[in-house]
C-alpha positions in Angstrom: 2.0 -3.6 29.3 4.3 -0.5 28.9 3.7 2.9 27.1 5.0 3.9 23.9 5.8 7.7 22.1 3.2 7.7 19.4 1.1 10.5 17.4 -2.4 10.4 17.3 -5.7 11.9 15.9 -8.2 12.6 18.6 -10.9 13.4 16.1 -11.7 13.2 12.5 -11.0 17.4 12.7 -8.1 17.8 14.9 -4.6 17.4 13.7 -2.6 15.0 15.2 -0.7 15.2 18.2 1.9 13.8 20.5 0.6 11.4 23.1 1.6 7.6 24.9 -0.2 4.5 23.6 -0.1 1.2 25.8 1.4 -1.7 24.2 1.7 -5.1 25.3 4.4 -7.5 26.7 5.7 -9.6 24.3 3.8 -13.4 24.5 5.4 -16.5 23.2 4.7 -15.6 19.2 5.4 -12.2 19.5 8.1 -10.2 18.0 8.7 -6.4 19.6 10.3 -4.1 16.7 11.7 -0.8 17.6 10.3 1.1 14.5 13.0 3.3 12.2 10.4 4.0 9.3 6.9 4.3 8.5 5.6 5.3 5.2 2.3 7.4 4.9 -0.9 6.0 3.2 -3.5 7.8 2.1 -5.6 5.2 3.5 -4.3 7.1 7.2 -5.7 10.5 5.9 -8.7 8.8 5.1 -9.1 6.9 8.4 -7.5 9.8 10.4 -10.5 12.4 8.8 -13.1 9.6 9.2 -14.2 9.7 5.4 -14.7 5.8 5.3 -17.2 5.9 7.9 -19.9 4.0 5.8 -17.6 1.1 5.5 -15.5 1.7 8.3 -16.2 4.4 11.3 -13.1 5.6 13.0 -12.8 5.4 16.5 -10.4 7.9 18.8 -8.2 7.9 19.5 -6.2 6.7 16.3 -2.6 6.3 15.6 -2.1 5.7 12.0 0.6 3.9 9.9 0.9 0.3 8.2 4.1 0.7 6.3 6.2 -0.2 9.8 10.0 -0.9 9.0 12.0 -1.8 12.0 14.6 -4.1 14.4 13.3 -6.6 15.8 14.2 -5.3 19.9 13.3 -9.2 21.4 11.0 -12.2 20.7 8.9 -14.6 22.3 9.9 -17.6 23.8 7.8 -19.1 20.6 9.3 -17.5 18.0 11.4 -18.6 15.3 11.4 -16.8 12.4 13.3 -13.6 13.9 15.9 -12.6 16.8 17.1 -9.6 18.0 18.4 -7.0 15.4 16.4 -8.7 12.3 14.8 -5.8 9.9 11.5 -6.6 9.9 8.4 -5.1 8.5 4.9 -5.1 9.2 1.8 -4.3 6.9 -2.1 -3.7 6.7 -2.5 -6.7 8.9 -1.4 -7.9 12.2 -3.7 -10.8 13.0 -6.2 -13.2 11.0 -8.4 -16.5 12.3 -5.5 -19.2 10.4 -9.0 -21.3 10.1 -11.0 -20.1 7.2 -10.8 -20.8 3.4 -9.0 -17.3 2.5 -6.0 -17.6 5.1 -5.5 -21.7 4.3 -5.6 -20.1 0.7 -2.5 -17.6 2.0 -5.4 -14.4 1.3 -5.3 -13.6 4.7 -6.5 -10.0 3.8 -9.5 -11.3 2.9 -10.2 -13.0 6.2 -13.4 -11.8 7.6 -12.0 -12.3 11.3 -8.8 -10.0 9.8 -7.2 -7.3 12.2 -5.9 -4.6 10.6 -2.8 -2.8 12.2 -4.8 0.0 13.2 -8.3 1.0 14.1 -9.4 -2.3 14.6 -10.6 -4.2 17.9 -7.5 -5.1 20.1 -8.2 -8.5 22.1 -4.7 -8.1 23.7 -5.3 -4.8 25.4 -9.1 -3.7 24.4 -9.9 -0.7 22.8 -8.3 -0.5 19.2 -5.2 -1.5 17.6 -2.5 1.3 17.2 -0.2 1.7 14.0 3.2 2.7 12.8 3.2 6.5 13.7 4.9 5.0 17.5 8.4 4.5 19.0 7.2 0.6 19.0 5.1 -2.0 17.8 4.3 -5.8 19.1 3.1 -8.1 16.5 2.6 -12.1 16.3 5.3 -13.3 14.3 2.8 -14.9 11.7 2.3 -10.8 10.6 5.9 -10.2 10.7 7.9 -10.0 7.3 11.8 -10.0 7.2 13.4 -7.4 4.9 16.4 -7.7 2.5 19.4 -5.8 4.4 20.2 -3.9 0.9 17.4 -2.1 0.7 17.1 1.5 2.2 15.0 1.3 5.3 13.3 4.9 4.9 12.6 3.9 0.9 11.6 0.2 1.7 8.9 1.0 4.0 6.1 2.0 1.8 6.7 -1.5 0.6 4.5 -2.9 3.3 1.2 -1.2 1.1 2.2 0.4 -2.1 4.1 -2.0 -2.7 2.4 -5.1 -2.2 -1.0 -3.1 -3.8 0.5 -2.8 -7.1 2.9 -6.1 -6.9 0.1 -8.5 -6.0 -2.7 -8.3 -8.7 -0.2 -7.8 -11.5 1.4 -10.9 -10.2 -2.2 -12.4 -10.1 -3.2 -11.5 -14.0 0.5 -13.2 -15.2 1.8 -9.8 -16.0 5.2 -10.5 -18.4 7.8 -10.1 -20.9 5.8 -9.5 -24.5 2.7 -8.0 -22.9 1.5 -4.4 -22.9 0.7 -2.8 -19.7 -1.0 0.8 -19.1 -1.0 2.2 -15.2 -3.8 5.2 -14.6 -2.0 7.4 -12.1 1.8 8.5 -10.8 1.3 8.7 -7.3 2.3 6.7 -4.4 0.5 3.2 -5.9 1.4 4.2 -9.7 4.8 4.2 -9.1 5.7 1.4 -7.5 3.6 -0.3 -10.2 5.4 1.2 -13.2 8.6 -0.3 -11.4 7.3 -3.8 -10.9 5.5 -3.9 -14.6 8.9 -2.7 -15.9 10.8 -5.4 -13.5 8.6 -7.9 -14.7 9.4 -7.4 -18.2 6.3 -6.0 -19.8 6.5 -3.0 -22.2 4.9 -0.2 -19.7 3.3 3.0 -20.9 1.8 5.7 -18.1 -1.6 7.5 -18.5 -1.6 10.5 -16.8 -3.7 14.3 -16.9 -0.2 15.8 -16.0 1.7 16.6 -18.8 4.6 17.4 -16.8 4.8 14.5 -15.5 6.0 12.4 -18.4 9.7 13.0 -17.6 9.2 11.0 -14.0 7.5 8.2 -15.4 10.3 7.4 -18.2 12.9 7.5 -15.4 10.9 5.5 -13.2 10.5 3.0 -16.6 7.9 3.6 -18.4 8.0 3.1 -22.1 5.5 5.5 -23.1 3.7 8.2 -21.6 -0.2 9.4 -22.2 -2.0 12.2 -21.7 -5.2 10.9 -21.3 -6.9 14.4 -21.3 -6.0 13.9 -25.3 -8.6 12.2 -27.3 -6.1 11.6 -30.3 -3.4 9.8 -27.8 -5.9 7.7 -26.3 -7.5 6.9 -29.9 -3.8 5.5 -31.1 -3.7 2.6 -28.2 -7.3 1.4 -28.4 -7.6 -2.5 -28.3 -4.1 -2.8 -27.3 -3.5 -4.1 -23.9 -3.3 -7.0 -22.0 -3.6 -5.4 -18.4 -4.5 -2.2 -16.8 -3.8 -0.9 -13.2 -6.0 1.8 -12.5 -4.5 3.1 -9.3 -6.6 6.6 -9.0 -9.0 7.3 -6.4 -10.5 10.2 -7.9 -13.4 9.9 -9.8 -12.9 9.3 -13.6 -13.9 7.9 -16.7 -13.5 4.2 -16.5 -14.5 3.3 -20.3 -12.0 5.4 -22.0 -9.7 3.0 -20.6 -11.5 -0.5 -21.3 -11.9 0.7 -24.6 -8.2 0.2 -24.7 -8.0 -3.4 -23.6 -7.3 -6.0 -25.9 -10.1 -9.5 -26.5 -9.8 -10.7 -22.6 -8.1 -7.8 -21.3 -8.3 -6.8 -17.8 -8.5 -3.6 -15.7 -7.8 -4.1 -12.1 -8.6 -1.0 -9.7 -6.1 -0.8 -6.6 -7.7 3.2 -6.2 -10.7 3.4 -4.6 -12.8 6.3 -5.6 -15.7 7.7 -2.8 -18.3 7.5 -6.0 -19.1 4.5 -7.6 -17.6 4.5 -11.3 -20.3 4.0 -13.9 -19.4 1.5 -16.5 -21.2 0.8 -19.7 -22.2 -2.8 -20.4 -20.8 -2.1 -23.9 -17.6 -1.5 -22.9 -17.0 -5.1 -21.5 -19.3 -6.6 -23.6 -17.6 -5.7 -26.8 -13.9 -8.1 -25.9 -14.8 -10.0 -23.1 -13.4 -7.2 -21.2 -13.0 -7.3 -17.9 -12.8 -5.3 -14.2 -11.0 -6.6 -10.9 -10.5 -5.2 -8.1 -7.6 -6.1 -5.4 -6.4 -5.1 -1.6 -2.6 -5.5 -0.5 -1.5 -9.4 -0.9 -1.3 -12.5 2.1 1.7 -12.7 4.0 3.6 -15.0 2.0 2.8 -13.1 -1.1 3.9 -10.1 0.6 7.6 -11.8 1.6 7.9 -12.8 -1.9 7.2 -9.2 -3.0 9.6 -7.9 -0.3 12.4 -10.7 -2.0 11.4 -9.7 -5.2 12.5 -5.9 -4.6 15.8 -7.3 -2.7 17.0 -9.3 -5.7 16.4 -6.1 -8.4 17.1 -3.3 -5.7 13.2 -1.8 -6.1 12.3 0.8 -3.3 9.7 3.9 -3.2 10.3 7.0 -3.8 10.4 8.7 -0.6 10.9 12.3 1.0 11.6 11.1 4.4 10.2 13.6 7.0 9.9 14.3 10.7 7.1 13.3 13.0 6.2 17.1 13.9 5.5 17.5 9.4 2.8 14.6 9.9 0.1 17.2 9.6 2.0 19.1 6.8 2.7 16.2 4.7 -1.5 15.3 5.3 -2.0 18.8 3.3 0.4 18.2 1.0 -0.6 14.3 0.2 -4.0 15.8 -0.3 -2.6 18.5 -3.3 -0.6 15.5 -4.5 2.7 17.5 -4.2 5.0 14.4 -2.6 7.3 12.3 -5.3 6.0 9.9 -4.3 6.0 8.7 -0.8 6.4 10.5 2.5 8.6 8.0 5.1 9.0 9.0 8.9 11.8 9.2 10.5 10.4 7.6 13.8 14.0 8.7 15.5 12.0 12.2 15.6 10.1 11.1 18.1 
């Protein structure tokens, strides 16, 4: 075991701090990446400030981040994948049983014996697993995903969650060249979804209650832009789309949206609001509508995505930061001014 620069939240009130974290040898499987990168979530603000305590109670002391971009500093006497100097990235998860349905199905998120990266039992050291806000992270090799050497490190990051969010249930409702897509939201999810829809070929349009917004979401590829505040914009696409990725976590109001799906559309939520969204029966009812939800992808799903973004040069857009903004950026995330992702510079440490 050896100690590692990290920052941490020592309670769901106090902002985050410099401290040491242990982490462990490397065992055979293991890779040891020296981190250069990692992206902040708003899922960290959430787990930092303890406001998913009903599903999932945060214990102290935490050290946030699973967007972790780094080189790979040694390996196992196991591993294969990887050796010294790879760029490597690691996600939500960092361990899962291999034995149940979901992981032989390559859904290791939905494991129910998953680990996430942080904040979850460590059976290595005890206590809890410690993210991406740290000098250095060691991760079985399984967990471990290689990235493509052209893509920025600082911009590629955010990959490892917004990026596999929004690539993997458009992937799963075969979204394509001739199909109409609407994404709910430009933030840190909606973006990197208007860039895959638009990459996969579909004709993309943006609904958003930001006016000013419609100038980003044409250069990031959308087609169209809504205001969805605007009864008369809404009323001219009703009935007219195949898919929908609704990647707001605020509440809002879900039918004005299904009313716009097409006979068998689809509206799959990647945003997770704190209030349950009330739907009426009528609006799936009348077109076999329907609602999905989906959390990040498997790991092979997740290299693919990672490939994906290699071969057509797709990366967030980030405002790279320092480790001393982290509490900064948490205000800031929270009053949605960030375009669209902030990235750490880990060398800050």
């Amino acid at each position: 075991m050896h100690q590692a620069k990290a920052w941490a939240a020592t309670s769901a009130t106090s902002p985050l701090a410099a401290t040491t974290i242990p982490r462990r040898e490397p065992l055979a499987t293991d890779v040891e990446i020296d981190i250069l990168f990692c992206g902040v979530c708003h899922s960290d603000l959430h787990m930092v400030r303890n406001e998913w305590s009903d599903a999932m109670a945060t214990t102290y002391p935490l050290v946030p981040g699973h967007e972790i971009l780094g080189r790979v500093k040694s390996t196992g006497d196991a591993v294969t994948k990887f050796k010294t100097g790879d760029l490597v990235g690691v996600g939500c998860l960092v361990d899962s049983d291999g034995t149940c349905d979901a992981c032989k199905a390559g859904f290791e998120q939905f494991c129910p014996n998953g680990v996430f990266t942080y904040g979850a039992p460590d059976k290595h050291l005890g206590g809890t697993t410690h993210g991406g806000y740290s000098a250095s992270v060691v991760v079985d090799e399984r967990f471990v995903l290689r990235v493509p050497d052209n893509l920025d490190p600082a911009a590629a990051a955010p990959l490892l969650c917004a990026g596999i969010t929004t690539y993997s249930p458009l992937r799963h409702w075969k979204v394509g060249e001739g199909q109409k897509v609407g994404v709910i939201g430009l933030g840190g999810l909606g973006h990197m979804g208007v860039k895959f829809a638009k990459a996969f070929g579909a004709h993309v349009v943006v609904f958003t209650t930001s006016p000013h917004k419609k100038e980003d979401a044409l250069r990031l590829g959308a087609h169209e832009v809504v205001v969805s505040t605007n009864a008369a914009e809404m009323e001219k696409h009703a009935g007219s789309f195949d898919f929908i990725l609704d990647t707001v976590s605020a509440d809002h109001d879900i039918n004005a949206y299904l009313a716009l799906l097409k006979i068998h559309g689809n509206l799959t939520l990647v945003g997770a609001p704190s209030k349950p969204l009330a739907v009426k029966a009528f609006a799936l009812l009348m077109g076999r509508h329907s609602i999905s939800g989906s959390n990040i992808g498997g790991i092979a799903e997740t290299q693919e995505m990672l490939d994906f973004c290699g071969e057509h040069g797709i990366t967030a857009d980030v405002e790279v930061i320092p480790m001393e903004r982290i509490n900064e950026a948490y205000e800031r995330l929270l009053a949605s001014d960030v375009k669209y992702r902030f990235s750490i510079d880990m060398s800050t440490l």
